[in-house]
Short mmCIF file of the C-alpha atoms (twelve columns), coordinates in Angstrom:
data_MODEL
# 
_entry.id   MODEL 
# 
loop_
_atom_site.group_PDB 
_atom_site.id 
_atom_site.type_symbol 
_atom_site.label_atom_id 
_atom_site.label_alt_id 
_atom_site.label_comp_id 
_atom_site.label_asym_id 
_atom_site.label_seq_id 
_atom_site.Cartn_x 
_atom_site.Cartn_y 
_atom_site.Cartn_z 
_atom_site.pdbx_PDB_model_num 
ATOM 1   C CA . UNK A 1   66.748 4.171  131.902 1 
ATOM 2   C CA . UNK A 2   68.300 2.682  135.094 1 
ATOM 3   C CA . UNK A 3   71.960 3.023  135.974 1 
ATOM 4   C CA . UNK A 4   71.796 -0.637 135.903 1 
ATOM 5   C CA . UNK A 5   70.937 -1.047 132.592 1 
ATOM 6   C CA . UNK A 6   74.193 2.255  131.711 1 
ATOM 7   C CA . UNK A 7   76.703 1.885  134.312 1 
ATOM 8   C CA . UNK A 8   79.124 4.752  133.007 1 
ATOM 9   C CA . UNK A 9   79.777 6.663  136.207 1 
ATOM 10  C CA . UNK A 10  81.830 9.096  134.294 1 
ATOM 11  C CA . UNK A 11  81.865 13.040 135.641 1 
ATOM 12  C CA . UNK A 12  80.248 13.915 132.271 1 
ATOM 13  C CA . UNK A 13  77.913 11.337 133.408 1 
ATOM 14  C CA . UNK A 14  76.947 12.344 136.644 1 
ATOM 15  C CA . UNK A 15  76.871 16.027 135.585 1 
ATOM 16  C CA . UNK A 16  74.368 14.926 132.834 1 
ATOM 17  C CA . UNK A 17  72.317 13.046 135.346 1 
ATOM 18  C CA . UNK A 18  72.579 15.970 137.896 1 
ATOM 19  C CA . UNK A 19  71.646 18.747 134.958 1 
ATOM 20  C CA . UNK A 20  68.257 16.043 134.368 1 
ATOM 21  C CA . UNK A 21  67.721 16.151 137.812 1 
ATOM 22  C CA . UNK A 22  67.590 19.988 138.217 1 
ATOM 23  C CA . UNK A 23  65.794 20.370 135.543 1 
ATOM 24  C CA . UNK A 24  62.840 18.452 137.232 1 
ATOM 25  C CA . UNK A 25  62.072 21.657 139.004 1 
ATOM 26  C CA . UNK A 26  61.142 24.701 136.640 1 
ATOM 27  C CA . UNK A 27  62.718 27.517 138.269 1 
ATOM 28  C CA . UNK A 28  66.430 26.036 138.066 1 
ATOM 29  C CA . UNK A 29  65.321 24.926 133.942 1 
ATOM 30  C CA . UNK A 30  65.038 28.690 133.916 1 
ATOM 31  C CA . UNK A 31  67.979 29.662 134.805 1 
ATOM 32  C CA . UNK A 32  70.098 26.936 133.028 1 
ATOM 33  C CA . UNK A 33  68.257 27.490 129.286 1 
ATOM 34  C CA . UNK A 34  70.212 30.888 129.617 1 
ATOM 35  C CA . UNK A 35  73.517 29.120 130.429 1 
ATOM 36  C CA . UNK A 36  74.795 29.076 127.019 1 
ATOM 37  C CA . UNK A 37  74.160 32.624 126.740 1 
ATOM 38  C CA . UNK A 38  77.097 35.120 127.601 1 
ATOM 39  C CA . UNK A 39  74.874 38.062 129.160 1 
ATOM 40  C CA . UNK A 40  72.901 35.755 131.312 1 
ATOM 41  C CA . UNK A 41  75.579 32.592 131.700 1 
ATOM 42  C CA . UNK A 42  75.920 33.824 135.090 1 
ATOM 43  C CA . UNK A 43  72.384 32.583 136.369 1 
ATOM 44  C CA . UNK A 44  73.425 28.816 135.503 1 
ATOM 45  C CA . UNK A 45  76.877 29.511 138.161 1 
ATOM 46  C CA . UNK A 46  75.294 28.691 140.940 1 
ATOM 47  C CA . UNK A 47  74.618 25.145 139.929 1 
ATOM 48  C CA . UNK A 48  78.111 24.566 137.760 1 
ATOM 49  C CA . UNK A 49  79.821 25.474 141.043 1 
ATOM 50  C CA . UNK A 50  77.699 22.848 142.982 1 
ATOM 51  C CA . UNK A 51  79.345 20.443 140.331 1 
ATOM 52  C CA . UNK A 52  82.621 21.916 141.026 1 
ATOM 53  C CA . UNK A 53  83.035 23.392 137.681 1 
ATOM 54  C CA . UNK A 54  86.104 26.022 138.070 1 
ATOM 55  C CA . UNK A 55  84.024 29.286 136.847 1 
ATOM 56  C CA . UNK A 56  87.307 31.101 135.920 1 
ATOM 57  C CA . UNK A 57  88.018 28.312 133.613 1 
ATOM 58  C CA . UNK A 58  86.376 29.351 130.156 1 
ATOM 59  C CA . UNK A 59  87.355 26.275 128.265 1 
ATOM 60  C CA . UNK A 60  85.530 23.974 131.259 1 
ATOM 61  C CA . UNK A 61  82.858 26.894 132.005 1 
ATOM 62  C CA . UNK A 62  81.554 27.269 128.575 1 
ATOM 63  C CA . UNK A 63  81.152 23.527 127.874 1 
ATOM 64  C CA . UNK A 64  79.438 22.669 130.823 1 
ATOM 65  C CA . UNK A 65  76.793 25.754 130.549 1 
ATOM 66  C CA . UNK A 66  75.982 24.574 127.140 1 
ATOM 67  C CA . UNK A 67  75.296 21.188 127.869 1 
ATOM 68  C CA . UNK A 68  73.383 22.112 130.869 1 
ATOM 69  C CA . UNK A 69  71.360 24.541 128.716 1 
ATOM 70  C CA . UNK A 70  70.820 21.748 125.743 1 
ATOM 71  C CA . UNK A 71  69.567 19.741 128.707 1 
ATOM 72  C CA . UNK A 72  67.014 22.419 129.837 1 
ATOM 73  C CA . UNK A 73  65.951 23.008 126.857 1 
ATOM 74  C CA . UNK A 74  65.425 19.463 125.697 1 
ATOM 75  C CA . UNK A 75  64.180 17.882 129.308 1 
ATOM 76  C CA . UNK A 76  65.127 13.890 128.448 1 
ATOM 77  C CA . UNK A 77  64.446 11.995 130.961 1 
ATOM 78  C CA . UNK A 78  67.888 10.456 130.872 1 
ATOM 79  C CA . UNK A 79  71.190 10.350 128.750 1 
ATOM 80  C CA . UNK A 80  70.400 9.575  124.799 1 
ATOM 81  C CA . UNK A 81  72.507 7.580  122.759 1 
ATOM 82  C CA . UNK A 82  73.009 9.512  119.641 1 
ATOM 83  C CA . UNK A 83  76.097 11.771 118.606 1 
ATOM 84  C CA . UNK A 84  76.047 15.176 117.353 1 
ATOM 85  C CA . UNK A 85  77.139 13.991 113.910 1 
ATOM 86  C CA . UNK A 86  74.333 11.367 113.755 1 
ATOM 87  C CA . UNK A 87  71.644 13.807 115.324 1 
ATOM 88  C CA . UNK A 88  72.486 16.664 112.396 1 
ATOM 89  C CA . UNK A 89  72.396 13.970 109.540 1 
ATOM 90  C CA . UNK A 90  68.821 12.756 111.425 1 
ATOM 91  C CA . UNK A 91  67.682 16.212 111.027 1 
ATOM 92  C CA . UNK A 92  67.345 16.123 106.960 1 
ATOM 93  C CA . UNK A 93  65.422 13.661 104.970 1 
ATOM 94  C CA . UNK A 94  68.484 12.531 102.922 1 
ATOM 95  C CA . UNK A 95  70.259 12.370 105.934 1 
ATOM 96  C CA . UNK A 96  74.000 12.513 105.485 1 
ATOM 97  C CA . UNK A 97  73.864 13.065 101.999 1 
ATOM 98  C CA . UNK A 98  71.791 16.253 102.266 1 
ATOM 99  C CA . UNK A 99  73.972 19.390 101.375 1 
ATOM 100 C CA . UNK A 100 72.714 21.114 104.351 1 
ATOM 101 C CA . UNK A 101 73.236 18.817 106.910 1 
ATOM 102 C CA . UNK A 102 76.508 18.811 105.454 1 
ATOM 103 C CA . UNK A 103 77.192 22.273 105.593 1 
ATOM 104 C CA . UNK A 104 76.294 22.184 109.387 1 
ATOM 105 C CA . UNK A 105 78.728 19.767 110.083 1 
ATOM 106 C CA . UNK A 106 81.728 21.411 108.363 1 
ATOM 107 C CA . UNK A 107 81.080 24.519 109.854 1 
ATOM 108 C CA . UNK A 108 80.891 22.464 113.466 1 
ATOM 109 C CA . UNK A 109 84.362 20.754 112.030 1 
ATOM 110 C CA . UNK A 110 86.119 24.400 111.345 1 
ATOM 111 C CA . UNK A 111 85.570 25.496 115.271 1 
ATOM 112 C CA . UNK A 112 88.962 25.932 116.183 1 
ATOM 113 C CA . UNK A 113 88.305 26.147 120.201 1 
ATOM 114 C CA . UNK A 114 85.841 24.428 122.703 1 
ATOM 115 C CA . UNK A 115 84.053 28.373 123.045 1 
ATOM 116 C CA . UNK A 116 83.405 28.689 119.288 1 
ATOM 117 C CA . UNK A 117 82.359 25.220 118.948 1 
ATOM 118 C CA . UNK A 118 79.501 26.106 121.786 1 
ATOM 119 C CA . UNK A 119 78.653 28.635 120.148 1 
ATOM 120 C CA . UNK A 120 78.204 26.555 116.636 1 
ATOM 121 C CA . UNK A 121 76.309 23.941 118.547 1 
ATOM 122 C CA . UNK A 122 73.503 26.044 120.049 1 
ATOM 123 C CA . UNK A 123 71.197 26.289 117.658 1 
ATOM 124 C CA . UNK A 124 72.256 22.854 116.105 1 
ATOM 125 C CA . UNK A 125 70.772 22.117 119.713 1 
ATOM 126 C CA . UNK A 126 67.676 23.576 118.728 1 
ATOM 127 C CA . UNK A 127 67.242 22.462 114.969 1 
ATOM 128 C CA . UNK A 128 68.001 18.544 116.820 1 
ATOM 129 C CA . UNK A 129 65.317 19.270 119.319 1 
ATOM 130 C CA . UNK A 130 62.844 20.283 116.230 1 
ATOM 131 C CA . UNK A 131 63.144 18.099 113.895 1 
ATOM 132 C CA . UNK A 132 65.955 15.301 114.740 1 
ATOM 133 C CA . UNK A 133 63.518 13.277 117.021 1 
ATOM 134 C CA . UNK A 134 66.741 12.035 118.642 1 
ATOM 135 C CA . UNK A 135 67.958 11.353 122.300 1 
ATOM 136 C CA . UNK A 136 71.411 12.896 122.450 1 
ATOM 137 C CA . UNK A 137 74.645 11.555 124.119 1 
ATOM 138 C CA . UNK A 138 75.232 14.672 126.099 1 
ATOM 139 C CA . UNK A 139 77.661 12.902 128.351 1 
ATOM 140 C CA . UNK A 140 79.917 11.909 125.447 1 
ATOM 141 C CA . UNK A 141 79.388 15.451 123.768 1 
ATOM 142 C CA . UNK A 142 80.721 17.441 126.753 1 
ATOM 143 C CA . UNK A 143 83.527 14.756 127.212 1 
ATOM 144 C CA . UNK A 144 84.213 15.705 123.458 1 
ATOM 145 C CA . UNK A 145 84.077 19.392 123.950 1 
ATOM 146 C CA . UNK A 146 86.584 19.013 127.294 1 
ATOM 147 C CA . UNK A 147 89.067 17.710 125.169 1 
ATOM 148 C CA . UNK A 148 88.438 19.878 121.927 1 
ATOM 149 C CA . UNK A 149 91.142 22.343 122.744 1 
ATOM 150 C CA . UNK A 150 94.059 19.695 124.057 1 
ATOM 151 C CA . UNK A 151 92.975 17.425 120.774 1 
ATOM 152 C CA . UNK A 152 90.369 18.874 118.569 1 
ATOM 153 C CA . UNK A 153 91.492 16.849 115.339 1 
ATOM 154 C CA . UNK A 154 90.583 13.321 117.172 1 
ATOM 155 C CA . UNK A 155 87.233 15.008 118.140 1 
ATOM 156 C CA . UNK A 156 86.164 16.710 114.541 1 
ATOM 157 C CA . UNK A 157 87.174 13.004 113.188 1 
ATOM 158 C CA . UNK A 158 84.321 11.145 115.674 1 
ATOM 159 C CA . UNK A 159 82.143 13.853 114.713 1 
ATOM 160 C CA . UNK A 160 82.505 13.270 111.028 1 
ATOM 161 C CA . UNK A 161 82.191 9.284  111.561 1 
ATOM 162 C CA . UNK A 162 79.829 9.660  114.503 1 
ATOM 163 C CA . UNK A 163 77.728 11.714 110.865 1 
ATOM 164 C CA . UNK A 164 78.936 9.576  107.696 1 
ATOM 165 C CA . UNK A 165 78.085 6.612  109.943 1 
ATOM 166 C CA . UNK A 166 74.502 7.040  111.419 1 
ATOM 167 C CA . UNK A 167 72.823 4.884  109.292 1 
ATOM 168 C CA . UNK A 168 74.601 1.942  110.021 1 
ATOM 169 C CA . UNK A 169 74.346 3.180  114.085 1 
ATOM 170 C CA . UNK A 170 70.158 3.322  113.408 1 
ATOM 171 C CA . UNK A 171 70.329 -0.102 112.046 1 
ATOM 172 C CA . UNK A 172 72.190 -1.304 114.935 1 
ATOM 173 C CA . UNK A 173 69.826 0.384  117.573 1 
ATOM 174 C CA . UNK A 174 66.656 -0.840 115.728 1 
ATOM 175 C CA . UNK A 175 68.074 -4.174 115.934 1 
ATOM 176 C CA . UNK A 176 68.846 -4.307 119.454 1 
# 
């Protein structure tokens, strides 16, 4: 997709683009699967810094390395579309009404800082990337995990709706 055609210009949204970018090149996809990882987070620094990403900073560190490492790990070509509430519910045949994509998504709704909410989301990250078939919004995630600690109740809430609310958003996109 063109920025034309998505003209967010965003910080999230250049760091998403630059993250796709880098990942073009399998060396630096390497080193940035094993961001979200606390013994080897330090091999992703390198290119957080070159983002200006304050490394002391665990609340902006950790978010950052695990969207970079979703990223690596996923290689889209580009930004997705889909929240993390609508790429659980994707991941189950009954969708939101399944009992375990429900369980997934209260235990990503009791995080109570950015850092454990990472840590919930990696292998949501992974179960996605198996069998949710989705693009993610990785932009609007790491926006959402930036602000988790200064207003975590407004972000659980668009993950909840963002989840009780994907079928309506797949209706919407197939129409389009």
């Amino acid at each position: 997709m063109s920025t034309e055609m998505k003209p967010k210009t965003g910080k999230s949204d250049a760091f998403v683009q630059f993250i796709v970018e880098k990942c073009k090149d399998n060396g630096t996809a390497a080193a940035l699967k094993r961001a979200d990882n606390p013994a080897t987070e330090y091999q992703s620094w390198e290119f957080l810094a070159a983002f200006n990403i304050d490394l002391e900073k665990p609340w902006q560190r950790i978010p950052y390395a695990a969207i970079a490492a979703a990223i690596a790990r996923a290689k889209p070509e580009h930004n997705g579309r889909i929240g993390i509430g609508a790429g659980i519910a994707r991941c189950y045949e009954d969708g939101n009404q399944s009992d375990q994509a429900k369980a997934r998504l209260r235990r990503l709704l009791a995080c109570q800082s950015s850092e454990e909410a990472c840590r919930i989301l990696r292998p949501l990250f992974s179960l996605i990337g198996a069998k949710g078939n989705v693009s993610l919004d990785y932009a609007r995630l790491l926006n959402q995990l930036l602000r988790f600690n200064l207003d975590s109740q407004t972000v659980k809430t668009q993950w909840a709706m963002d989840f009780y609310n994907q079928k309506a958003k797949a209706e919407e996109e197939a129409a389009a």
